[in-house]
C-alpha positions as CSV (number, residue, x, y, z in Angstrom):
1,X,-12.7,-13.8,-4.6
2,X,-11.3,-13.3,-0.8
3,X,-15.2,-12.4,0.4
4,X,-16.5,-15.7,-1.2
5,X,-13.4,-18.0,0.5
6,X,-12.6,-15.9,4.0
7,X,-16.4,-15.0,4.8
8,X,-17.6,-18.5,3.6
9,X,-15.2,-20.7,6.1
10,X,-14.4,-17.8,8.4
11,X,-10.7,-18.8,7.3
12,X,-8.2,-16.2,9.0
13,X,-6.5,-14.2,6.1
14,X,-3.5,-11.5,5.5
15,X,-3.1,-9.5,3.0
16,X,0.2,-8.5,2.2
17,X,-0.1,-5.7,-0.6
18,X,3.3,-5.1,-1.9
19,X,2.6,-1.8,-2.1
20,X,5.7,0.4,-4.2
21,X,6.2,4.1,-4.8
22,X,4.0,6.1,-7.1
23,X,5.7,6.5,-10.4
24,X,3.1,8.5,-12.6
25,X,1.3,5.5,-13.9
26,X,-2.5,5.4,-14.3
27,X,-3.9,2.0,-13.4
28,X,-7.1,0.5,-12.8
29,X,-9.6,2.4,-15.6
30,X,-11.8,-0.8,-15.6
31,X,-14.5,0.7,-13.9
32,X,-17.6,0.5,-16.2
33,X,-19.0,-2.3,-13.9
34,X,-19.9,0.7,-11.4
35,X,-22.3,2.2,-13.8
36,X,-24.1,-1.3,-14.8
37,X,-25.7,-2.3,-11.2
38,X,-28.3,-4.7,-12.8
39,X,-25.5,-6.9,-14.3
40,X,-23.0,-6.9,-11.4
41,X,-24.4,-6.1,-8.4
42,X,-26.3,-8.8,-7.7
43,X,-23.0,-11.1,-7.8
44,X,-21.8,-9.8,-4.2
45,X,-24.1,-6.4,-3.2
46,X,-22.6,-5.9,-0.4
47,X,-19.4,-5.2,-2.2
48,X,-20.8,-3.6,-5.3
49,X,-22.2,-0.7,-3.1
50,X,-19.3,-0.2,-1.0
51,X,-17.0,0.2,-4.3
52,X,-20.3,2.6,-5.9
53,X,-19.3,4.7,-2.3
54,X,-15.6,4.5,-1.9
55,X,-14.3,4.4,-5.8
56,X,-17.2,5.6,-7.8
57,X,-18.4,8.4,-6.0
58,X,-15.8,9.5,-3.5
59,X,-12.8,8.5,-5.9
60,X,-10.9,6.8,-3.0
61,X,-8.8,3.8,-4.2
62,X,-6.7,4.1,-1.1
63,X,-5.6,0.6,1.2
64,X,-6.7,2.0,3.8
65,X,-9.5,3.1,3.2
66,X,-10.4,-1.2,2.6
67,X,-8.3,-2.0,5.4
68,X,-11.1,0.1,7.5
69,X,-13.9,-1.3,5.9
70,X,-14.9,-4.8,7.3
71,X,-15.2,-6.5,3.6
72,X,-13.0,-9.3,4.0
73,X,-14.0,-10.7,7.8
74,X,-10.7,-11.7,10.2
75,X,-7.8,-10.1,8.2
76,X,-4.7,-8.6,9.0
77,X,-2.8,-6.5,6.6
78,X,1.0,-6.0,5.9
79,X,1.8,-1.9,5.9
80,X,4.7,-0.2,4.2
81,X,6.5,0.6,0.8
82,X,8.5,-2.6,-0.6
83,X,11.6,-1.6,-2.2
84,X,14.4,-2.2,-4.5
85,X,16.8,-2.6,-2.0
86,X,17.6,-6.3,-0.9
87,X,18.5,-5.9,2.8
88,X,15.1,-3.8,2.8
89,X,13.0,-6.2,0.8
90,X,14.6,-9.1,3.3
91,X,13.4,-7.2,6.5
92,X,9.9,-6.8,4.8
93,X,9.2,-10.3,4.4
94,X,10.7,-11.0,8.2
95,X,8.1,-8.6,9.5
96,X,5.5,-10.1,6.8
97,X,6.0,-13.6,8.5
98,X,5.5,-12.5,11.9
99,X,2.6,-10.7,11.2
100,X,0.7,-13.4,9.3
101,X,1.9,-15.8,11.8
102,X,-1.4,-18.5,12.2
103,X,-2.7,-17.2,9.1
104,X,-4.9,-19.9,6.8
105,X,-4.7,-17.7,3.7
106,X,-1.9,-14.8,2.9
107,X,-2.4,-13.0,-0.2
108,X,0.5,-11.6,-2.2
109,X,0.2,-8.9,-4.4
110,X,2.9,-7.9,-6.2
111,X,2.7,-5.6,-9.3
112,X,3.8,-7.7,-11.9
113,X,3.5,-11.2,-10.3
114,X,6.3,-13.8,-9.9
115,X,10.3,-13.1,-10.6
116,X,11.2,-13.6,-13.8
117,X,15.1,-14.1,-14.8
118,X,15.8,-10.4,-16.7
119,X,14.7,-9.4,-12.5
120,X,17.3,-10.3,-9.7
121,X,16.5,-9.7,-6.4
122,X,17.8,-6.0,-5.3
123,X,18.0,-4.6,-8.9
124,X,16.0,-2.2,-10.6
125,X,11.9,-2.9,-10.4
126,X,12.5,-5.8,-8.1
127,X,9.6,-4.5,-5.8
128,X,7.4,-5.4,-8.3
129,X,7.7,-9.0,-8.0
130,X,7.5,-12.0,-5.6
131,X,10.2,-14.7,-5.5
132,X,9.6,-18.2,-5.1
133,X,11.8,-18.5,-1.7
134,X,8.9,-15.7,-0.3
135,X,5.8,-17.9,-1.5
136,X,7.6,-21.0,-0.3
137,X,8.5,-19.8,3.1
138,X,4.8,-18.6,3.4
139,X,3.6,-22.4,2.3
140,X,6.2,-24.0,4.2
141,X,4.5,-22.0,7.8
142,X,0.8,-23.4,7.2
143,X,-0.8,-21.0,4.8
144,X,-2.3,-21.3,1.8
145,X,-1.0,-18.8,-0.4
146,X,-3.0,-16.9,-3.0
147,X,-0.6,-14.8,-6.1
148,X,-1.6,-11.7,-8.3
149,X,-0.3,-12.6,-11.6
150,X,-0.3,-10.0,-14.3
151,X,-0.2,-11.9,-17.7
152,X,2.6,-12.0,-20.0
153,X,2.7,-12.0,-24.3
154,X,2.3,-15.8,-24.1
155,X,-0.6,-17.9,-25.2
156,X,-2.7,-17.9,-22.2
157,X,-3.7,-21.6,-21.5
158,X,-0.5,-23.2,-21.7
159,X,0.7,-20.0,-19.7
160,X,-1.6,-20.8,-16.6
161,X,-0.7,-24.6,-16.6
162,X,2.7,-23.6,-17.1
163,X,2.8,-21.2,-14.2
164,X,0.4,-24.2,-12.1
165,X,2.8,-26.4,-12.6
166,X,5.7,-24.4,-11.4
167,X,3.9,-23.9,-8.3
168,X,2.7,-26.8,-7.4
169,X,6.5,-28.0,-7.9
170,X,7.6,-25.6,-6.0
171,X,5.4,-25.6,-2.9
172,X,4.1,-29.4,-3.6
173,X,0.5,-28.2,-2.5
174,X,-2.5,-30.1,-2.0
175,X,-4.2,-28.2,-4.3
176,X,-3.4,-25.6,-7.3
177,X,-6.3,-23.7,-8.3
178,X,-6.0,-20.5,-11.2
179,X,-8.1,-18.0,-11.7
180,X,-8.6,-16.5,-15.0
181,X,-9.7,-12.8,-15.8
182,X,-10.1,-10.9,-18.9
183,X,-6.6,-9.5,-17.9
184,X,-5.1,-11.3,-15.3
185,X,-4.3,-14.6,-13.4
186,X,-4.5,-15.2,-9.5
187,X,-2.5,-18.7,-8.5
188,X,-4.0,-20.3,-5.4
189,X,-1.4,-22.8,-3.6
190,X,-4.0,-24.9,-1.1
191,X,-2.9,-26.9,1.8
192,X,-4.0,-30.5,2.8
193,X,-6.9,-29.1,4.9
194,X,-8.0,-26.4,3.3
195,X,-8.4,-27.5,-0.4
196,X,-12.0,-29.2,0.0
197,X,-13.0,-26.2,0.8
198,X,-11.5,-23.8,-2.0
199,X,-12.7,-26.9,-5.1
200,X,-15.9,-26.3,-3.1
201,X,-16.0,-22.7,-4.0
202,X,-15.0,-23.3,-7.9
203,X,-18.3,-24.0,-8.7
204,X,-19.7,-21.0,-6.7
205,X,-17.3,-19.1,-8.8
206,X,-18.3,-20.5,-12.2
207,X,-22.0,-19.7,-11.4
208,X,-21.6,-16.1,-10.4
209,X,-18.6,-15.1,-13.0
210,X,-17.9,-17.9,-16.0
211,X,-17.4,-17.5,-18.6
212,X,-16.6,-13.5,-19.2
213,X,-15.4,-12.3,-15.6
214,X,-13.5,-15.2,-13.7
215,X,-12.7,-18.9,-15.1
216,X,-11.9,-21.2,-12.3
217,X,-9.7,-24.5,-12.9
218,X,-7.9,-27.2,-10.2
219,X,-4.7,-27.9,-11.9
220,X,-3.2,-31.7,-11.4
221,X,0.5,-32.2,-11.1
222,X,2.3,-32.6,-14.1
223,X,4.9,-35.6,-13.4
224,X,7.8,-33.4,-15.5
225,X,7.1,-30.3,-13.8
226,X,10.1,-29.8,-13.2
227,X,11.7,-29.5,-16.6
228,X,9.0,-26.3,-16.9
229,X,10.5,-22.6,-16.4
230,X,8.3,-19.6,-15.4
231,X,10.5,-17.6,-17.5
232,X,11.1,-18.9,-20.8
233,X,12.3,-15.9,-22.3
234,X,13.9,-13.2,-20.2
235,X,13.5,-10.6,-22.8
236,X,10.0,-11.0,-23.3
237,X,8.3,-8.0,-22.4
238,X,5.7,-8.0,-19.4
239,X,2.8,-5.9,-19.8
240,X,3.7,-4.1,-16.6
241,X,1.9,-2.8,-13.9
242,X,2.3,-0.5,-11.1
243,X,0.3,0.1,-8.4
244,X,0.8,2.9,-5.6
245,X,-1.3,2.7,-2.8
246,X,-4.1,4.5,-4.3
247,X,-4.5,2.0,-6.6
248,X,-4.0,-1.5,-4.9
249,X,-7.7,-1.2,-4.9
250,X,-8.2,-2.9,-7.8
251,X,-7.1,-6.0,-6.7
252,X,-10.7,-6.8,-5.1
253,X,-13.0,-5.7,-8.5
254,X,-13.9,-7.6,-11.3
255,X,-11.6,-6.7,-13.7
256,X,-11.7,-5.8,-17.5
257,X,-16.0,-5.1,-16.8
């Protein structure tokens, strides 16, 4: 998704991986795709054969071993562990800012994807989401904003033009873009001049991954977005994620292949 956007318009991007401590989990198993080359590589070889090196052969999910590799084009990535404490988590973003200062696209991934209520800022698993005021004050600087989004025990439609909604609210974009995955979502925020250019690439995406891998959509405002709430339930349960830094690699793979 990053290769077809950054490499097509030579747009400047950061990555900012949220990465948290390891905590025993086991993540990313959706590696089939690896061993089915005449189905998937063809989509972006390139990729395909550096993931058949790196993950399938040498078992390296590590950041920086994709931070070395020149797969996404003019990128600059945000280092460290995020964590639980607030003071620490508010000199993380500081830093994040600086760093992705004249950035056209920052990426956010966080484990679980946005705050939800039954999370405040500072308590326990915090690090595994991204507030609003942190994707704002990236849109508010010039980027376009791109958001991990792990999916939640909700009916999956309404949840993505619910969570659309919410963003465009919030950030008042241009442009909302989702895209769907057997598993997860990823929430594109688009400014002015730069959302030609990402509806240009919906159709690219359709071509290469609809309808089983990747559904893109543009999302229009919804005039009573703001009676909407990203967390209608506080107790629902999140099917939770964590990802240590060996593991972040999953965010650029097709998932559920």
């Amino acid at each position: 998704m990053l290769r077809l956007r950054t490499l097509a318009d030579r747009l400047r991007l950061g990555v900012c991986w949220m990465l948290t401590e390891p905590d025993g989990r086991t993540d990313g198993k959706f590696l089939n795709y690896l061993h089915q080359p005449e189905k998937y590589r063809h989509r972006d070889p390139d990729l395909f054969d550096w993931l058949k090196q790196a993950v399938g052969m040498e078992q390296d999910r590590r950041t920086a071993r994709i931070e070395a590799a020149a797969l996404l084009g003019s990128v600059l990535f945000m280092p460290g562990i995020l964590a639980d404490h607030k003071d620490k988590r508010r000199v993380y973003f500081s830093d994040c800012g600086v760093r992705f200062t004249g950035c056209d696209l920052v990426f956010f991934d966080p484990d679980n994807g946005l705050e939800i209520r039954s999370t405040q800022r500072g308590h326990k698993d915090s690090c595994k989401f991204l507030y609003w005021d942190e994707v704002c004050g990236t849109f508010d600087v010039g980027s376009s904003v791109l958001i991990y989004q792990h999916f939640i025990r909700e009916e999956r439609s309404g949840y993505i033009a619910r969570m659309a909604a919410e963003l465009q609210r919030r950030t008042q974009a241009a442009t909302v873009l989702s895209f769907k995955t057997p598993h997860v979502l990823f929430l594109l925020a688009a400014q002015e001049r730069h959302a030609s250019g990402f509806r240009n690439q919906v159709p690219v995406f359709q071509s290469l991954w609809a309808p089983k891998q990747i559904i893109a959509a543009e999302h229009a405002p919804i005039p009573d977005a703001r009676l909407l709430s990203t967390d209608p339930d506080p107790k629902q349960p999140w099917l939770t994620k964590a990802k240590s830094p060996r593991r972040a690699i999953a965010r650029i793979i097709p998932r559920g292949t």
